[in-house]
NUMARNU-524404 format. One record per residue (C-alpha): residue in one letter; x, y, z. Coordinates in pm, 1 decimal. Layout:
<atoms>
atom rest: a X: X Y: Y Z: Z
...
</atoms>
This chain:
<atoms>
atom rest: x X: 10276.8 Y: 8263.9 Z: 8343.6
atom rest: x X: 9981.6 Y: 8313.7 Z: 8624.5
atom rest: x X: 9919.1 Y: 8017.3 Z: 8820.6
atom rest: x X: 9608.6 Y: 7874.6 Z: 8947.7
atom rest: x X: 9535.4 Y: 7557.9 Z: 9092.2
atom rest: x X: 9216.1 Y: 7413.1 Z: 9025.2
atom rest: x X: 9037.6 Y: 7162.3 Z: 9282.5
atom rest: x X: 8727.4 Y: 6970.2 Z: 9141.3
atom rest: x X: 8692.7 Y: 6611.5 Z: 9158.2
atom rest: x X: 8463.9 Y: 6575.8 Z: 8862.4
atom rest: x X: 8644.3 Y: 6586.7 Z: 8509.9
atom rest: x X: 8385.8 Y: 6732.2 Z: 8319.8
atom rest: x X: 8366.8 Y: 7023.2 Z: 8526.1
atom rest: x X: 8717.2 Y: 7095.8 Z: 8612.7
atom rest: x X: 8760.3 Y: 7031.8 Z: 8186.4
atom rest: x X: 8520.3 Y: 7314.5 Z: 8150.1
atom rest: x X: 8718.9 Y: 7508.9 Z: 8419.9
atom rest: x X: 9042.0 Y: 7467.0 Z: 8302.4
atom rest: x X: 8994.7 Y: 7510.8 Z: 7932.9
atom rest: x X: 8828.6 Y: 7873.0 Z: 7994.3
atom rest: x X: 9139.7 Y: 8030.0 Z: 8210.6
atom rest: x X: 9365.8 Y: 7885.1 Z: 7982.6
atom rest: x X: 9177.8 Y: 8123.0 Z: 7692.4
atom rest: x X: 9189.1 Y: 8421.6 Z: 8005.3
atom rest: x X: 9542.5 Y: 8337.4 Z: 7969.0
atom rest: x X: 9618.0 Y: 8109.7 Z: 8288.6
atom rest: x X: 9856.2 Y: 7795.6 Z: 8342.6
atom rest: x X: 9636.9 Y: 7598.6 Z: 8544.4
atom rest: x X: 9705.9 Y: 7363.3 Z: 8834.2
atom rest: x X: 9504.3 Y: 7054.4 Z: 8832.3
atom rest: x X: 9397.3 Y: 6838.5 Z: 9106.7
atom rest: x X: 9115.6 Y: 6600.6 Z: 9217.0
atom rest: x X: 9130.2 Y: 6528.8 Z: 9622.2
atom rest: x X: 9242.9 Y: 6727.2 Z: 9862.6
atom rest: x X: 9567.8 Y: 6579.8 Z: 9937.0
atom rest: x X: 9656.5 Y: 6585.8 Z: 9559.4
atom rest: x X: 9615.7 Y: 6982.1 Z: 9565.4
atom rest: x X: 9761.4 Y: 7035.7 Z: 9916.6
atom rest: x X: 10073.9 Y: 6869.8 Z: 9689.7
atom rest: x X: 10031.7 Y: 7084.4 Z: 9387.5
atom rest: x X: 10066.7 Y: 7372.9 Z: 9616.9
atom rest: x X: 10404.2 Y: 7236.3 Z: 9739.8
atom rest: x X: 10560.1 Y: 7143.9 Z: 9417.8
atom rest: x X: 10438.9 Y: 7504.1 Z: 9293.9
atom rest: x X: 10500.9 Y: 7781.2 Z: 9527.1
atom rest: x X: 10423.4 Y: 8052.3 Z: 9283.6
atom rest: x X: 10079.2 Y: 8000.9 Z: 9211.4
atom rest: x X: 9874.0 Y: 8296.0 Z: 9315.6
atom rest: x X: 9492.9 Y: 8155.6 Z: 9323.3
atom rest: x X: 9321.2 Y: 7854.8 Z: 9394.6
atom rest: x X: 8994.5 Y: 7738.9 Z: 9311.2
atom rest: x X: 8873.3 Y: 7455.2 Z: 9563.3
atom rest: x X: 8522.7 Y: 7275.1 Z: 9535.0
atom rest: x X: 8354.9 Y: 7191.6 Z: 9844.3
atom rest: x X: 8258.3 Y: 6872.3 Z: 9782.6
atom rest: x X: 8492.2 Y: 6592.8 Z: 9728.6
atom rest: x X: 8559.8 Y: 6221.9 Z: 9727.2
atom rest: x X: 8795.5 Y: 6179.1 Z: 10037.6
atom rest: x X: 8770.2 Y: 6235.0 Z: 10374.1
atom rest: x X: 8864.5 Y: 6627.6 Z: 10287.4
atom rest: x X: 8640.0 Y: 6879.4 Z: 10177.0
atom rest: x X: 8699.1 Y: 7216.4 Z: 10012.0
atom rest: x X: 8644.9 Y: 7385.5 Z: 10371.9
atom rest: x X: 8945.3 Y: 7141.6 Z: 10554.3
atom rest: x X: 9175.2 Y: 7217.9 Z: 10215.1
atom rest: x X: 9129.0 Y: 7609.4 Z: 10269.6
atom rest: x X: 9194.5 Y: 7615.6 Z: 10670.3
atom rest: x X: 9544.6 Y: 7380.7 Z: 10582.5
atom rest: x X: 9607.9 Y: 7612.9 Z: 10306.9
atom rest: x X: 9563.9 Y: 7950.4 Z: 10516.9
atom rest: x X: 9747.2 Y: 7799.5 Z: 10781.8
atom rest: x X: 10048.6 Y: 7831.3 Z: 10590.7
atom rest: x X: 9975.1 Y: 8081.5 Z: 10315.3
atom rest: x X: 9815.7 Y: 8424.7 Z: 10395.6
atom rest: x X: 9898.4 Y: 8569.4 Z: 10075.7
atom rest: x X: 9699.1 Y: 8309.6 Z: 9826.7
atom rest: x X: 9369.6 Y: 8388.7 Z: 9689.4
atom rest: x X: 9161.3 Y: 8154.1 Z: 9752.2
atom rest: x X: 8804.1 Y: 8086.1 Z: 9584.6
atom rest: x X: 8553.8 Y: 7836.9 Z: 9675.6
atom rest: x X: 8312.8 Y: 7638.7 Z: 9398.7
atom rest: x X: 8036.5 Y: 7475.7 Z: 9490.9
atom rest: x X: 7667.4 Y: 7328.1 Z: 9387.0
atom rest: x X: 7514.1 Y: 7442.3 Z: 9652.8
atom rest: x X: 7333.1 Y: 7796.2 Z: 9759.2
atom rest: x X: 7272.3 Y: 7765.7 Z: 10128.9
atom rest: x X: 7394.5 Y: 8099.1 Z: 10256.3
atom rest: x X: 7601.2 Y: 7908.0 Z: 10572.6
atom rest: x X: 7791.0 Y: 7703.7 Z: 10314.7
atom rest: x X: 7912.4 Y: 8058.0 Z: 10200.1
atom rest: x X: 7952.7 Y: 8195.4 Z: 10499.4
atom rest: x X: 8119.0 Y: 7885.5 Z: 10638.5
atom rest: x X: 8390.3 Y: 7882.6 Z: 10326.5
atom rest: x X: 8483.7 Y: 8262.3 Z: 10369.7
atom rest: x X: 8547.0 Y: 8233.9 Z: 10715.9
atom rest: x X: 8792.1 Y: 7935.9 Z: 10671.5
atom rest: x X: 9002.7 Y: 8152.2 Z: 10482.7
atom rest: x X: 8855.0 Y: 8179.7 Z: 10136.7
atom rest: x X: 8824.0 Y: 8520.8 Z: 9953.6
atom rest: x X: 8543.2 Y: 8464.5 Z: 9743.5
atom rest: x X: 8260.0 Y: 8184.2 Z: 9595.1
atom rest: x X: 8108.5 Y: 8081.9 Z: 9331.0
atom rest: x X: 7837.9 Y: 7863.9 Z: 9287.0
atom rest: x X: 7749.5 Y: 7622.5 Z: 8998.8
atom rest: x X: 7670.7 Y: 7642.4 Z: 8713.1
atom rest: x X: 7860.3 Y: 7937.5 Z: 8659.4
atom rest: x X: 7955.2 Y: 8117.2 Z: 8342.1
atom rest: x X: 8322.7 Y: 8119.4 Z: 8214.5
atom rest: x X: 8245.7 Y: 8532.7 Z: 8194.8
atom rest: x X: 8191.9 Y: 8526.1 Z: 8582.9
atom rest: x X: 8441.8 Y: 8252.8 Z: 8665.1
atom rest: x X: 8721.9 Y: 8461.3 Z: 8492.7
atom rest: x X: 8604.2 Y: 8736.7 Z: 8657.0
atom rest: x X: 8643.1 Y: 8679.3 Z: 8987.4
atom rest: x X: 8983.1 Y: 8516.7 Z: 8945.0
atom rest: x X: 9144.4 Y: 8779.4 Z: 8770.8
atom rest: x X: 9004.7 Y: 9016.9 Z: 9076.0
atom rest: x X: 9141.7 Y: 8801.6 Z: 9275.4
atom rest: x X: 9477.8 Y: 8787.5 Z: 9109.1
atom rest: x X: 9529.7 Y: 9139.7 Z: 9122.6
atom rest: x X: 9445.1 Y: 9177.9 Z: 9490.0
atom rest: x X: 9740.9 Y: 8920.8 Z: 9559.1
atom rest: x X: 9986.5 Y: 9155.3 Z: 9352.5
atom rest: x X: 10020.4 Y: 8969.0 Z: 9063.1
atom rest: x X: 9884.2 Y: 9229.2 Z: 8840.4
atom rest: x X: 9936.5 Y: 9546.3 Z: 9047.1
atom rest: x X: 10260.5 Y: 9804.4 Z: 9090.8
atom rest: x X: 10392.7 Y: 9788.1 Z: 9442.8
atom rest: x X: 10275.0 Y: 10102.3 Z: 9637.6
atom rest: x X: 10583.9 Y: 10258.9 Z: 9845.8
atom rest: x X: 10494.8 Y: 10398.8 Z: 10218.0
atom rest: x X: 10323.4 Y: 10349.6 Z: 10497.9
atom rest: x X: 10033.4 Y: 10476.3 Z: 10637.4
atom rest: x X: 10068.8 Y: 10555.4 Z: 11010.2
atom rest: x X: 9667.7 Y: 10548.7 Z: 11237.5
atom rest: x X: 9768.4 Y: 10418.4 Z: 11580.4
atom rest: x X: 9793.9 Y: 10169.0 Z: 11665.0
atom rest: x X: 9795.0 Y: 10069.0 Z: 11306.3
atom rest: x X: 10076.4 Y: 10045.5 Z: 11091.2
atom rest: x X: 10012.3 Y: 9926.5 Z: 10719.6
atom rest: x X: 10325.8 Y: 9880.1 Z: 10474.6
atom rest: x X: 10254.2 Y: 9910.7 Z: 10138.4
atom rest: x X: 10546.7 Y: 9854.0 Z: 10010.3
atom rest: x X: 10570.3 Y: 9470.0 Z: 10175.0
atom rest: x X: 10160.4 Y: 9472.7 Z: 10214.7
atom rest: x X: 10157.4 Y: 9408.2 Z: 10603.8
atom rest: x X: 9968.5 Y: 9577.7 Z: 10883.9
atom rest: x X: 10072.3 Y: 9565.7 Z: 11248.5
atom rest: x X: 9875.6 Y: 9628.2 Z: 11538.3
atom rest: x X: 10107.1 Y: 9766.5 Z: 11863.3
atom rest: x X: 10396.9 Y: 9679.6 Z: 11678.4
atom rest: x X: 10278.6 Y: 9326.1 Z: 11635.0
atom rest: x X: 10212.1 Y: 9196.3 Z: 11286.3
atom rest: x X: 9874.7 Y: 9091.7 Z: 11206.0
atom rest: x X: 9856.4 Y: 8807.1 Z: 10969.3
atom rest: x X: 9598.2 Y: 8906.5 Z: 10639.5
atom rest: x X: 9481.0 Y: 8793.2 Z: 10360.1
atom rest: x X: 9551.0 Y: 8997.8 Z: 10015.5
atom rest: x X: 9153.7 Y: 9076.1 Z: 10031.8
atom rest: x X: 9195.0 Y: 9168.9 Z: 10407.1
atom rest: x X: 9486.8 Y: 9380.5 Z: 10331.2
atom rest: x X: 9309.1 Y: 9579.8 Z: 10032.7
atom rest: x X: 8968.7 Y: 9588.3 Z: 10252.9
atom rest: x X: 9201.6 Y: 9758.0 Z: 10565.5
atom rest: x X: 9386.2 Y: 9962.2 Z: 10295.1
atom rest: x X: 9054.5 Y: 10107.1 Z: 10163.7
atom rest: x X: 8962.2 Y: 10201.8 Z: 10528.3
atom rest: x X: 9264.9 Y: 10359.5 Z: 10630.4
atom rest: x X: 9274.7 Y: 10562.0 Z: 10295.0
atom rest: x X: 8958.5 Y: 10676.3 Z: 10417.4
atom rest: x X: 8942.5 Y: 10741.7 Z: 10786.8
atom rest: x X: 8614.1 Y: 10825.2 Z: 10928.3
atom rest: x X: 8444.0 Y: 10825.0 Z: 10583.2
atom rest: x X: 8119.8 Y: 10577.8 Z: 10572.4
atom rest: x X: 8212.9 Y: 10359.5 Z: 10293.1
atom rest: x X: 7887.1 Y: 10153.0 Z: 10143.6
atom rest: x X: 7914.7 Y: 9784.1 Z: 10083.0
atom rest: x X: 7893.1 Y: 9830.4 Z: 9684.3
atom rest: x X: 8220.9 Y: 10069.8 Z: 9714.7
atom rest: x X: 8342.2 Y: 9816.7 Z: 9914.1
atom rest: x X: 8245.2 Y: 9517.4 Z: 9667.7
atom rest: x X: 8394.8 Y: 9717.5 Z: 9372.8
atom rest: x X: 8725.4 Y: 9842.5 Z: 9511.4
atom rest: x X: 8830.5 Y: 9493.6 Z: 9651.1
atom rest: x X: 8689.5 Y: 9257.6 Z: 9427.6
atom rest: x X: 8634.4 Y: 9444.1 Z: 9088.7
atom rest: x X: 8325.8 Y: 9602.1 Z: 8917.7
atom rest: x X: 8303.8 Y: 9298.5 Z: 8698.5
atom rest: x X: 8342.2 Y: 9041.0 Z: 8961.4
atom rest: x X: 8011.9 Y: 8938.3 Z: 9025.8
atom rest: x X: 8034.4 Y: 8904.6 Z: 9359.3
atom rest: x X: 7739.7 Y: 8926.6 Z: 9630.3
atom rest: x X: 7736.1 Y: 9160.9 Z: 9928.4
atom rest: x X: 7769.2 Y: 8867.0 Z: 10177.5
atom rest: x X: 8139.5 Y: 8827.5 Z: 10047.1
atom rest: x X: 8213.2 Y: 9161.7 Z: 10207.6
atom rest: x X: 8002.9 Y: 9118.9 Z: 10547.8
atom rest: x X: 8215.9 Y: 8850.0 Z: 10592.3
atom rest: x X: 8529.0 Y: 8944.1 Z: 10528.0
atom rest: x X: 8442.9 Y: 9259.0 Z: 10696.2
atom rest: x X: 8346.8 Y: 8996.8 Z: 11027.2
atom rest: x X: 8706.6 Y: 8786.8 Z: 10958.2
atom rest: x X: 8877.9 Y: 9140.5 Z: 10951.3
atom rest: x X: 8713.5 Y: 9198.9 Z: 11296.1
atom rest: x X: 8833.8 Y: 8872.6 Z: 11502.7
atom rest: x X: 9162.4 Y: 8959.2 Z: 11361.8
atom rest: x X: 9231.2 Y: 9384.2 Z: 11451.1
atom rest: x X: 8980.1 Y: 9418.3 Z: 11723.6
atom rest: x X: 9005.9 Y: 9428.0 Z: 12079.4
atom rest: x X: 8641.4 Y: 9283.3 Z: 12098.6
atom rest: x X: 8517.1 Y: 9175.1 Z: 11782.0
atom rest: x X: 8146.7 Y: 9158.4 Z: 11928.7
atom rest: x X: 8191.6 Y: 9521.5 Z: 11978.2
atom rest: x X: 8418.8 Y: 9656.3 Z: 11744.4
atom rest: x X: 8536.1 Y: 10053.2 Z: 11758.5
atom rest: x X: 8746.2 Y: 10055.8 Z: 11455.2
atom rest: x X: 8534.3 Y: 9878.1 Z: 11194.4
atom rest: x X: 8201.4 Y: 10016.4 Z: 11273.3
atom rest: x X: 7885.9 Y: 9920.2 Z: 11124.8
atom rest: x X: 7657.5 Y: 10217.1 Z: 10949.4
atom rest: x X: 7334.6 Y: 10022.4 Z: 10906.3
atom rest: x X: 7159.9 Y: 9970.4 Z: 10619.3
atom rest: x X: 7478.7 Y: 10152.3 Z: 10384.9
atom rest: x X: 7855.0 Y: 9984.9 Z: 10501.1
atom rest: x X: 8095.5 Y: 10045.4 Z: 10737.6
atom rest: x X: 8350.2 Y: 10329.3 Z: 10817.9
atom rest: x X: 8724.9 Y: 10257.6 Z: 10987.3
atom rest: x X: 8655.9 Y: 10469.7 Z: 11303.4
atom rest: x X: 8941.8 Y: 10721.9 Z: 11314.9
</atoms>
């Protein structure tokens, strides 16, 4: 059975949550603070996504959940819900660690969506590519999924590992943020173009030498980006 935690302090919605990826065809993880879902994620390893509202009764918030969670767990998808549209809430959730957003109210067509994107990007719907692909001094496994940089690994998310995947299928090509969008996330994910512009600005601190000046993930303006080889 896919696994996905869901984080919402308020019954009603996390009801409303729940009961639609359980007809998507989800078991579903349920937890109301922080600390309960930080728990849920120990007692179940194997769940692949989590869904964490921002705003919550304790003294942790969705954003404090996501940076403990990624600093144990690369691999997890992780999306943030929350009621409000400020563009630096979004921006500050994806560059804790989340993959994606989305903001209430939401429809169960979008919510579904985006977490079944998501679950594929973390392998749980995929088959398991065999090689490498060799563009010094990057290495990326796609057997295990893994990308090292000088022979040192480089810790990535599933969406950062599909983004640098993308790229390095596609060296030197100028890839637009749509193509970008729809590869990683899906063509029915809903997403925005900010999701990508920050991932693509995570992806930087992460593989370049200077991220204020990168040379492998180069900006085209006003289309996407192309992996500099």
């Amino acid at each position: 059975m896919k696994k996905v935690l869901v984080l919402e302090d308020e019954a009603n919605i996390r009801s409303f949550v729940v009961i639609n990826l359980k007809r998507a065809g989800y078991e579903t993880i349920e937890a109301g603070t922080g600390e309960e879902a930080l728990a849920q994620l120990r007692r179940n390893p194997d769940i692949k996504v989590a869904l964490l509202d921002i705003m919550l009764p304790d003294d942790m918030d969705g954003f404090e959940v996501c940076r403990r969670i990624r600093a144990s767990d690369s691999k997890i998808g992780i999306i943030m819900l929350t009621a409000r549209t400020q563009e630096m809430d979004k921006v500050t959730g994806l560059m804790t660690g989340a993959d994606d957003y989305v903001t209430k109210p939401f429809s169960p067509a979008e919510l579904t969506a985006r977490v079944d994107a998501l679950y594929r990007r973390t392998g749980g719907d995929v088959e398991v590519d065999s090689g490498e692909i060799s563009q010094p001094p990057f290495l990326l496994n796609t057997r295990n999924r893994t990308l090292e940089k000088n022979g040192q690994r480089v810790k990535l998310t599933q969406v950062e590992y599909s983004i640098m995947k993308l790229f390095m299928d596609n060296p030197g090509k100028a890839l637009s943020r749509d193509e970008i969008l729809d590869t990683v996330w899906g063509r029915d994910s809903f997403g925005e173009l900010k999701t990508v512009d920050v991932n693509i600005r995570r992806l930087r601190i992460k593989i370049e030498d200077d991220p204020t000046n990168p040379t492998y993930i180069t900006t085209v303006w006003g289309y996407g980006y192309k992996w500099g080889f």
